[in-house]
C-alpha positions in Angstrom: -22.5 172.9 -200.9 -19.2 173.9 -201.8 -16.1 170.9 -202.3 -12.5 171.8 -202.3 -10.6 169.7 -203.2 -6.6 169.3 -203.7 -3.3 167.0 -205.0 0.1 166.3 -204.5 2.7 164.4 -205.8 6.2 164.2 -204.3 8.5 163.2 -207.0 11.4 162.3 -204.1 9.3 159.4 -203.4 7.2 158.9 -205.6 3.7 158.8 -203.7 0.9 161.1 -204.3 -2.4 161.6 -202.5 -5.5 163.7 -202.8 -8.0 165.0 -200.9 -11.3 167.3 -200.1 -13.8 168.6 -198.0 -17.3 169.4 -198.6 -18.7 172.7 -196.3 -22.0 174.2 -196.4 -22.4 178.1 -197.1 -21.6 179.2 -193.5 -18.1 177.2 -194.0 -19.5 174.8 -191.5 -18.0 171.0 -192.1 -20.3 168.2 -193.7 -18.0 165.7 -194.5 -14.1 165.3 -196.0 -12.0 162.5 -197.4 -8.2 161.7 -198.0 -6.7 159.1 -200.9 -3.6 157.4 -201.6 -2.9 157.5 -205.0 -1.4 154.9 -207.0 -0.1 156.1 -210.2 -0.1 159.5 -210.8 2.6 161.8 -212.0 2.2 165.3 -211.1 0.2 168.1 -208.7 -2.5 168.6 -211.6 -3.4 164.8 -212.0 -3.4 164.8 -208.2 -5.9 167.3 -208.2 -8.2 165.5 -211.2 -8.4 162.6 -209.2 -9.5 164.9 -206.0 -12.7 165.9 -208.4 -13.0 162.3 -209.1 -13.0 161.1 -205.6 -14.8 163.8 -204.8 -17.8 163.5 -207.0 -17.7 159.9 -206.2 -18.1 160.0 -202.7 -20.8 163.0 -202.9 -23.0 160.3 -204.7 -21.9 157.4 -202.8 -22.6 159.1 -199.2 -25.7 161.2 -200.3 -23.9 164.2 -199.8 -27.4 166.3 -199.2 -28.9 163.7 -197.6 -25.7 163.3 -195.0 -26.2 167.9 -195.0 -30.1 167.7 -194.0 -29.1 165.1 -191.2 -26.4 167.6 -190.0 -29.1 170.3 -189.9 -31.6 168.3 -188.4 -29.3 167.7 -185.6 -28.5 171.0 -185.4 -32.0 172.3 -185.1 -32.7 169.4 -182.4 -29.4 170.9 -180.4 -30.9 174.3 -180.6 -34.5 173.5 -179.7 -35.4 175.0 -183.8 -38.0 172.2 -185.1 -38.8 174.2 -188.3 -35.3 174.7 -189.2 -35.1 171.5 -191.6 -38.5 171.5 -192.7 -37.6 173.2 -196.4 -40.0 173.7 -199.0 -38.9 173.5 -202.6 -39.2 177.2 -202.7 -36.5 177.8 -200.4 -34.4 174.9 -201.4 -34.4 176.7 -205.2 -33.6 179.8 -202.9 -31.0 178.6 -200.8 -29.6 176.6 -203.8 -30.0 172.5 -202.4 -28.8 170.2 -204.8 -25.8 172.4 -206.3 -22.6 171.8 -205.6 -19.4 173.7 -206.0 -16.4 171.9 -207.0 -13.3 174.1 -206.4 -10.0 173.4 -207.5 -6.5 175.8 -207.7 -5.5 173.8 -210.6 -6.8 175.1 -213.8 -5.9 172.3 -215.8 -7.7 170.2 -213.9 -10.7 172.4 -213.8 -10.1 172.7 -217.7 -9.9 168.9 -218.3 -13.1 168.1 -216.5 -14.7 171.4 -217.8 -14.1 169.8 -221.3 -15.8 166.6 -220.8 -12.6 164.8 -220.1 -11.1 164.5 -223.3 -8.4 161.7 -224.1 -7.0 162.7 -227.3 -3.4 162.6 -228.1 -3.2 166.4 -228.4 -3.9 166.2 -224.6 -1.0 167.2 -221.7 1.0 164.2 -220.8 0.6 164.9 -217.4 -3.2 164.1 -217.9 -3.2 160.4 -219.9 -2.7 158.6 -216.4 -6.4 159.9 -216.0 -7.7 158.5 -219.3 -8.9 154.8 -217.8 -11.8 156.7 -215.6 -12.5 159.6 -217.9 -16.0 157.7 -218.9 -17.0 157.4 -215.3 -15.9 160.8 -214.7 -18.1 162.1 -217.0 -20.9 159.9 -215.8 -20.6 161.1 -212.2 -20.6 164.8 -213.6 -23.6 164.6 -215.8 -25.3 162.8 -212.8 -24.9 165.4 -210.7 -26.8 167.6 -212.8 -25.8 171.1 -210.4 -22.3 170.2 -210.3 -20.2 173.7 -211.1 -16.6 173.2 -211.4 -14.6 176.5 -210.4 -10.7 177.5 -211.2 -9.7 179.5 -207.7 -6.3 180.3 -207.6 -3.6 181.2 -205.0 -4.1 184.8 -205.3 -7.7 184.1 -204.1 -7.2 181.3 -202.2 -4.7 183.8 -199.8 -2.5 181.0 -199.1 0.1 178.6 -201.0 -0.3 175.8 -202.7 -3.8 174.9 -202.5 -6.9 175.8 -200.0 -5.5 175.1 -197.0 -8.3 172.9 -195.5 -8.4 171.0 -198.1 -4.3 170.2 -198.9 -4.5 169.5 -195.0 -7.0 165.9 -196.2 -3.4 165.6 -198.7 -1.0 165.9 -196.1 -3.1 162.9 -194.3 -3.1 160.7 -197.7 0.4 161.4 -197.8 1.5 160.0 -194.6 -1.1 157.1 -195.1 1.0 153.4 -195.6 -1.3 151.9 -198.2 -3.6 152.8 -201.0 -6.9 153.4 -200.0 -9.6 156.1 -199.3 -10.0 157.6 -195.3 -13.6 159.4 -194.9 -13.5 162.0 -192.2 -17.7 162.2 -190.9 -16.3 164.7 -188.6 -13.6 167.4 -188.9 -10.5 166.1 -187.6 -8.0 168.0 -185.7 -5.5 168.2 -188.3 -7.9 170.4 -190.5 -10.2 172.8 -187.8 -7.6 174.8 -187.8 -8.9 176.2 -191.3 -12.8 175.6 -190.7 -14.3 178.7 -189.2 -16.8 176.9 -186.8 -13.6 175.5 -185.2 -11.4 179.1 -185.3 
């Protein structure tokens, strides 16, 4: 499974949100999520706290647990009864378990890359992070397949952040209170940029 994720903050008012969205390896939705941030000071922190949420909720909502119910259905819908039956074979094969965590900020990448570190010689921008660093880590070295990967605009073919998932932002954004929104279906405001929905 791959998660984008991706941050904002808008220093004319002072709000910030972040957000993701977890696809499977046929860019088919499984499952995305949108956050009102509290305090956080710039696009990079924004985008820490998307890993954060991100890994959070992949543990919380048994992200490949949620993925084989999706195919399961999906097999039912199309009369295929093998289809979810996976061995471990093709589950090392077809890479279950891993996850992708994709980010186009490399300091972000960088900080959790590095185990989080909250020394002094660390950005500014970054110490608003410091109270969860230690569960950060936890949830990272939990997931044991957890890749994190710098992709940026150049790749990404678009401006600021993946598209799909800055569009889980732009919701947090608009949102009136702090809190978390999970999307268990793609919402209208992102098919635009999920291919099953082009």
């Amino acid at each position: 499974l791959r998660l984008n994720v991706s941050g904002a903050y808008d220093p004319s008012s002072g709000t910030a949100a972040c957000g993701g969205i977890f696809t499977d390896g046929f860019s088919r939705f499984v499952l995305g999520f949108s956050v009102k941030l509290g305090e956080c000071w710039s696009n990079d922190e924004g985008e820490i706290w998307g890993i954060y949420h991100g890994m959070k909720i992949a543990r919380k909502y048994d992200i490949w647990g949620l993925y084989r119910d999706i195919l399961r259905q999906h097999s039912d819908k199309h009369n295929v009864f093998d289809y979810i039956r996976i061995s471990p074979k093709i589950a090392r094969h077809h890479e279950f378990g891993k996850i992708v965590v994709v980010s186009g900020s490399e300091k972000a990448i960088g900080f959790v890359s590095d185990g989080c570190p909250t020394s002094t010689s660390t950005s500014t921008s970054m110490q608003h992070c410091f109270p969860f660093c230690d569960e950060l880590k936890a949830l990272t070295s939990a997931t044991n397949h957890s890749y994190f990967m710098y992709a940026p605009d150049s790749y990404l073919m678009h401006t600021p952040d993946d598209p799909a998932a800055y569009s889980f932002v732009k919701f947090g954004l608009s949102m009136k209170q702090q809190a978390a929104s999970i999307f268990s279906a793609c919402p209208s405001f992102c098919q635009p940029f999920v291919r099953e929905y082009i």
